[in-house]
C-alpha positions as CSV (number, residue, x, y, z in Angstrom):
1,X,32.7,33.7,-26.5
2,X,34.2,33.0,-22.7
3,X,32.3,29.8,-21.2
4,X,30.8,30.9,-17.9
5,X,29.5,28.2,-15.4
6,X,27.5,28.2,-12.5
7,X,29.3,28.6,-9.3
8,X,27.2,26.7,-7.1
9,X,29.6,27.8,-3.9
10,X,28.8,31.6,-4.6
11,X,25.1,30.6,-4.9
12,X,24.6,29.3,-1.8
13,X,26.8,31.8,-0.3
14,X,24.8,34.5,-1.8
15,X,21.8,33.7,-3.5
16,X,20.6,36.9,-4.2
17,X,24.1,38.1,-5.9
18,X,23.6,38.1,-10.2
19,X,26.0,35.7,-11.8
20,X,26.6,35.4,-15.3
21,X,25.4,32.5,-17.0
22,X,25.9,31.2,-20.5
23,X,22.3,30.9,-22.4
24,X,23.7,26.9,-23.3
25,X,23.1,26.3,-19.8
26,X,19.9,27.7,-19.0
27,X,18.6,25.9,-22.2
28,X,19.8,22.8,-20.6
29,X,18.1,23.7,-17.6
30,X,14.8,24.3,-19.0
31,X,15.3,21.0,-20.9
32,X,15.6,19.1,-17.4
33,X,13.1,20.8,-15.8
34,X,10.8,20.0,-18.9
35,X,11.7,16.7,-19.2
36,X,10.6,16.0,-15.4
37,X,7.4,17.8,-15.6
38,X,6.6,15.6,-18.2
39,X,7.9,12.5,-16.2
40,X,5.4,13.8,-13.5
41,X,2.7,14.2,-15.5
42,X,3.2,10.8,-16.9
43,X,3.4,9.5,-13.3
44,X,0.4,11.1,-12.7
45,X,-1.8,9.7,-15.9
46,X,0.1,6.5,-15.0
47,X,-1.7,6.4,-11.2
48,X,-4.7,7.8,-12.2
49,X,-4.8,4.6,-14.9
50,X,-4.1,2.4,-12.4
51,X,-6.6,4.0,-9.9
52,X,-9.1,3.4,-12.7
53,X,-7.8,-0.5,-13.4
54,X,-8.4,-1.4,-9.6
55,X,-11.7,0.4,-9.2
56,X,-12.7,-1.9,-12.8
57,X,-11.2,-4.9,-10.8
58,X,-13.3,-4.4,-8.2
59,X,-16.3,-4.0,-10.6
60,X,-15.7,-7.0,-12.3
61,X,-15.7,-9.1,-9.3
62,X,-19.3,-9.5,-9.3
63,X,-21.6,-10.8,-12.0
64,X,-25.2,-9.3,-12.1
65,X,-27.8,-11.0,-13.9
66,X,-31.0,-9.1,-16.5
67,X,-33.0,-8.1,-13.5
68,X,-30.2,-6.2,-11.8
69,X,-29.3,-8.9,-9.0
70,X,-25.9,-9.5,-8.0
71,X,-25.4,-13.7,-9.0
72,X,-22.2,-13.8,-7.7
73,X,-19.4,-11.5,-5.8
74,X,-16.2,-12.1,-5.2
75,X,-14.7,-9.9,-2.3
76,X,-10.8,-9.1,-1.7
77,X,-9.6,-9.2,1.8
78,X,-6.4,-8.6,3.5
79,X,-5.5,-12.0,5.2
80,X,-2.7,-12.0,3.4
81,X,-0.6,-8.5,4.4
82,X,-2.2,-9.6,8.4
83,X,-0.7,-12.8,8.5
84,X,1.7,-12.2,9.9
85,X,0.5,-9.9,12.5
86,X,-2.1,-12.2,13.4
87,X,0.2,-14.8,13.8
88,X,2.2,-12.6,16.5
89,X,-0.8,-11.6,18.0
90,X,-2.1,-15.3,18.6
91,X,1.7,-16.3,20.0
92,X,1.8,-13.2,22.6
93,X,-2.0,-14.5,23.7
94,X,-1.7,-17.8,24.1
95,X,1.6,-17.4,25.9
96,X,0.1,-15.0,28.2
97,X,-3.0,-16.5,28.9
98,X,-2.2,-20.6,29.1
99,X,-3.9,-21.0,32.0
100,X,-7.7,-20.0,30.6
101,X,-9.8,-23.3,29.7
102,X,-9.3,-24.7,25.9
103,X,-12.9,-22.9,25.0
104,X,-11.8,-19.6,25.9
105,X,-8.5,-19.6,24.9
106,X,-10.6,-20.9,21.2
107,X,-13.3,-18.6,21.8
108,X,-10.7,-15.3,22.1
109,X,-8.1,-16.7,19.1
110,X,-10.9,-16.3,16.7
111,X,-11.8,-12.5,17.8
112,X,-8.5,-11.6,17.2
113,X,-8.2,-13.1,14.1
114,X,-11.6,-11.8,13.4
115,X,-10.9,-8.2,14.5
116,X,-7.9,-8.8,11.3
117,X,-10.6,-10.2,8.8
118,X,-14.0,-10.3,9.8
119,X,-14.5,-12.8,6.3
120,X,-12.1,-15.5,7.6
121,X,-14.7,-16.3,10.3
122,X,-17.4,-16.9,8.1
123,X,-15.3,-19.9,6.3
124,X,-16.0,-23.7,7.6
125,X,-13.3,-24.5,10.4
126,X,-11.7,-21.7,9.9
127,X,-9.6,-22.4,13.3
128,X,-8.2,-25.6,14.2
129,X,-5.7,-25.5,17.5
130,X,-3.5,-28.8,17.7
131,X,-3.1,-29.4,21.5
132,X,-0.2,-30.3,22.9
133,X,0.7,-30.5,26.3
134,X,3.5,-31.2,28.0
């Protein structure tokens, strides 16, 4: 039997021209294209898994007692993928706006940090500012 490739010049040349193709490579062909729909469909099981794990994370952050009342909740927020972003924030502020009293300049630090996370205001002393002056 003659061994006949794919000439993937004439194909994109003319894609609608017939070539002859040996059955070895389709069958390879269909094995790769089998072999990833299976990698997807693994992928997708995998995310929807996942999906599943964080919505059960989320569940088990919080205890409920006998009567149905939540005892105790632990919530997730994103201070730390803002960090930085409210750090940048709070350095283009305060260098625009030195000349504002020390209470405002306080007062307008904490809504931005609070626009961020709205939970890191809640906390005791959440911002402390260090003065120095020149």
């Amino acid at each position: 039997m003659k061994k006949i490739s794919i000439d993937w010049v004439k194909c994109k040349k003319s894609p609608k021209k017939a070539q002859k193709v040996e059955g070895r490579i389709l069958l390879e062909f269909r094995t790769k294209v089998n072999d990833l729909a299976k990698d997807l469909d693994k992928n997708k099981k995998e995310l929807i898994i996942t999906k599943e794990k964080l919505k059960a994370t989320a569940r088990s952050l919080k205890e409920i007692n006998d009567k149905g009342m939540i005892i105790d909740y632990d919530v997730i927020v994103p201070t730390a993928q803002n960090q930085i972003n409210i750090e940048n924030d709070l350095k283009k502020y305060f260098n625009e706006n030195l000349d504002k009293e020390k209470g405002e300049l306080k007062l307008d630090a904490e809504k931005i940090i609070r626009a961020y996370d709205p939970c890191m205001s809640c906390a005791t002393n959440f911002l402390t500012i260090d003065w120095i002056e020149e």
